[in-house]
DRENLUM-956398 format. One line per 5 residues: number of its first residue (from 1); for each residue x, y, z of N, C-alpha, C. Coordinates in nm, 3 decimals, padded with zeros to 5 digits. Layout:
# residues N
NUM> X/Y/Z/X/Y/Z/X/Y/Z | ...
# end
This chain:
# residues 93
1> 08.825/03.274/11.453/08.892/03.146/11.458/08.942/03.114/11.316 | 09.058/03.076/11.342/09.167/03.062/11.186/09.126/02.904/11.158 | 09.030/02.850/11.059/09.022/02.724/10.990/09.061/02.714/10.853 | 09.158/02.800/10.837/09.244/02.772/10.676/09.249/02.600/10.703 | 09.351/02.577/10.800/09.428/02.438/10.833/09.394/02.301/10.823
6> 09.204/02.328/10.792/09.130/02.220/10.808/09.083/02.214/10.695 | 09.100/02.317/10.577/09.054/02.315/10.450/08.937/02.293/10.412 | 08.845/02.374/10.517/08.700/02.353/10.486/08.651/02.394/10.361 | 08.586/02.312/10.267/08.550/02.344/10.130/08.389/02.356/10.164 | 08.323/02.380/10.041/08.203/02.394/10.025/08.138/02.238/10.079
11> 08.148/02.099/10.008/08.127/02.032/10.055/08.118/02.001/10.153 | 08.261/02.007/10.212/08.288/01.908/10.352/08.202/02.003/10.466 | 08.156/02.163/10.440/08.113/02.206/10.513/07.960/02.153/10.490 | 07.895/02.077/10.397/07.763/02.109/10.380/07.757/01.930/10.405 | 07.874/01.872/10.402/07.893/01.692/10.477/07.857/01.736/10.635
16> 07.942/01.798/10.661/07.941/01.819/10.835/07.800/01.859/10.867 | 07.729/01.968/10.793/07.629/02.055/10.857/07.465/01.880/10.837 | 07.467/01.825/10.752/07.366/01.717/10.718/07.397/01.618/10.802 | 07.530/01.609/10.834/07.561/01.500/10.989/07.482/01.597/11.110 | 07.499/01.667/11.151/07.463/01.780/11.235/07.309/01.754/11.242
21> 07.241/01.749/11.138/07.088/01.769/11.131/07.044/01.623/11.166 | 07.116/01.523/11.071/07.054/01.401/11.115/07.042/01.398/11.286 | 07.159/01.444/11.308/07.189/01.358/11.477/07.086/01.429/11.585 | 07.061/01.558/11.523/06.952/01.646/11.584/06.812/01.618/11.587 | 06.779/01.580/11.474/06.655/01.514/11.415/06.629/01.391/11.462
26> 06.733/01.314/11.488/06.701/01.154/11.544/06.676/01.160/11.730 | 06.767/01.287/11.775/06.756/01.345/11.898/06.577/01.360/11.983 | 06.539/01.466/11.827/06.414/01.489/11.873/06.335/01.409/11.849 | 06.355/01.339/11.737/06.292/01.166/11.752/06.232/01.069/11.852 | 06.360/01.075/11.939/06.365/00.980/12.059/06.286/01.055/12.103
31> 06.286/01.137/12.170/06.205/01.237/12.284/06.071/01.217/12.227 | 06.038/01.235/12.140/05.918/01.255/12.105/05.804/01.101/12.073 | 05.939/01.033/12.017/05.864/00.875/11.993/05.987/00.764/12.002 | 06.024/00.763/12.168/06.072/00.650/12.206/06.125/00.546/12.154 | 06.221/00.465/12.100/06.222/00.347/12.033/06.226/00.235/12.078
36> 06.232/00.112/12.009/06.256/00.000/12.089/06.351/-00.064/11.963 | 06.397/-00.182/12.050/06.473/-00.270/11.983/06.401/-00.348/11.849 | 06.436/-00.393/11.763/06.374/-00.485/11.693/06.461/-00.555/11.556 | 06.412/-00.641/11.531/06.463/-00.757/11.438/06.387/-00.742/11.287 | 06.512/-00.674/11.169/06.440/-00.658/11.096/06.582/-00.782/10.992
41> 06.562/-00.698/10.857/06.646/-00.783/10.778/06.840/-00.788/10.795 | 06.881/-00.677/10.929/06.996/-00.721/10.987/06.993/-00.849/11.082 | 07.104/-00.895/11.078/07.137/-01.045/11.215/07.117/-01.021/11.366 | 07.077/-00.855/11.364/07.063/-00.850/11.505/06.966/-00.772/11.521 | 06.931/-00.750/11.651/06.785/-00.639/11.671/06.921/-00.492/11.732
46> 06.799/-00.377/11.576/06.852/-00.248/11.639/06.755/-00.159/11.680 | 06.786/-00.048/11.712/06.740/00.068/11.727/06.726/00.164/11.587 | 06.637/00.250/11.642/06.684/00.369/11.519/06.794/00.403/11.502 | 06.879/00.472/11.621/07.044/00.517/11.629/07.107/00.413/11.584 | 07.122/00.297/11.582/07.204/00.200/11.607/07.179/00.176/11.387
51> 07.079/00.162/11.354/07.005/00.136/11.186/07.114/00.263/11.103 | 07.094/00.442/11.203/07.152/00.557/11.133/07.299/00.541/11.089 | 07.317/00.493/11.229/07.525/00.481/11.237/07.559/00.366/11.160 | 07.466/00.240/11.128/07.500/00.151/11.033/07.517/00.192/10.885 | 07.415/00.287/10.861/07.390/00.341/10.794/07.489/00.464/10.731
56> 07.552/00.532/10.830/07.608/00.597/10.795/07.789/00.545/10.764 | 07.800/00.454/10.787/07.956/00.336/10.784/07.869/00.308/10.669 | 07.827/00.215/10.561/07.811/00.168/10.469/07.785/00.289/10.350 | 07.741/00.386/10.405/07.794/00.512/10.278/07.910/00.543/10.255 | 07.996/00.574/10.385/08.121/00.570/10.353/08.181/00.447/10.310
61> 08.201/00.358/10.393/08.285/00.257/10.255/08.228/00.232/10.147 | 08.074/00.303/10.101/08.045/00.260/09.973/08.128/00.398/09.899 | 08.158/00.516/09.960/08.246/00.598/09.919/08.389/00.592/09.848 | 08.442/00.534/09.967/08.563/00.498/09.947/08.596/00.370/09.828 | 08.487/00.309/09.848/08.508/00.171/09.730/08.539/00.235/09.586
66> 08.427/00.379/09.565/08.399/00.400/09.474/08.545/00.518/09.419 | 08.623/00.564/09.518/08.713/00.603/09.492/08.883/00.533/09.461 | 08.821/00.428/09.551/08.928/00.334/09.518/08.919/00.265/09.377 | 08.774/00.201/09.375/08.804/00.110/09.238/08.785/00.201/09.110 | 08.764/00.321/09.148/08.674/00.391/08.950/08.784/00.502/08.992
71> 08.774/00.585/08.837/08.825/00.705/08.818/08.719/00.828/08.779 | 08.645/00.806/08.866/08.515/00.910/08.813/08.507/00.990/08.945 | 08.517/01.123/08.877/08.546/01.255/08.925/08.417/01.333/09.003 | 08.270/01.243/08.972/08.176/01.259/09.038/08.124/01.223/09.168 | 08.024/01.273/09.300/08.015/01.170/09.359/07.841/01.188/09.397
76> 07.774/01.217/09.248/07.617/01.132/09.224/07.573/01.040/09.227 | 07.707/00.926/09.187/07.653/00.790/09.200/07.670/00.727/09.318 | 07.769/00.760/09.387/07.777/00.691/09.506/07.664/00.745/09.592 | 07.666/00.875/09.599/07.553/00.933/09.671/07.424/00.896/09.668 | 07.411/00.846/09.545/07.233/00.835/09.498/07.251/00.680/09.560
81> 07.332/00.620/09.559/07.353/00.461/09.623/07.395/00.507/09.781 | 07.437/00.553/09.806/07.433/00.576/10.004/07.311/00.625/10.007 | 07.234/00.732/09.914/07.116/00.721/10.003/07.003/00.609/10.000 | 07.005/00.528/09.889/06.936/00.435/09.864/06.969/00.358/10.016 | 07.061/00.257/09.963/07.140/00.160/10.054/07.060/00.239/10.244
86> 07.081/00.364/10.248/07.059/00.404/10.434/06.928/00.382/10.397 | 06.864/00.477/10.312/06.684/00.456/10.317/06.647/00.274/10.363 | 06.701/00.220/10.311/06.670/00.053/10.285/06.716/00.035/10.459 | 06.833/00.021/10.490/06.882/00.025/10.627/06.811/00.087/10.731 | 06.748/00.203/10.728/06.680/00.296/10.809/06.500/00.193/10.820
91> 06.462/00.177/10.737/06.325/00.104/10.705/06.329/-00.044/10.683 | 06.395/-00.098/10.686/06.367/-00.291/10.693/06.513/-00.300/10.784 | 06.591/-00.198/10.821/06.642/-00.309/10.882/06.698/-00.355/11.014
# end
């Protein structure tokens, strides 16, 4: 299969493959320990899935912020702040 077209780099392949694991991991999660709804420091009661995917939208626009407003060629800082920011989201909220 020809994926020149999609310009898979080192990254975006090792972005895709850690999406892949989470969704697998939260999979066997459920199965194994059920969740329930609940009311933490978001306005509404979530789930685990529901905490991940919040979680995973606020890395990216903390991404994109960081490409939009700075000129820094790195992406440690945003990263070390998406994972902060989900850890925090994933556990209180």
């Amino acid at each position: 299969m020809d994926l020149e077209w999609m310009a898979w780099t080192t990254p975006t392949a090792v972005f895709f493959a850690v999406i892949v694991l989470l969704l697998a991991s939260m999979t066997v999660a459920q199965v194994l320990w059920p969740t329930t709804e609940r009311k933490g420091l978001l306005p509404m009661p979530t789930t685990r899935g529901d905490r991940l995917f919040l979680a995973l939208i606020a890395a990216a626009f903390l991404h994109l912020g960081f490409v939009y407003a700075t000129d820094m060629e790195t992406f440690w800082l945003p990263f070390g702040l998406s994972v902060a920011l989900g850890l925090l989201i994933l556990r209180f909220g």
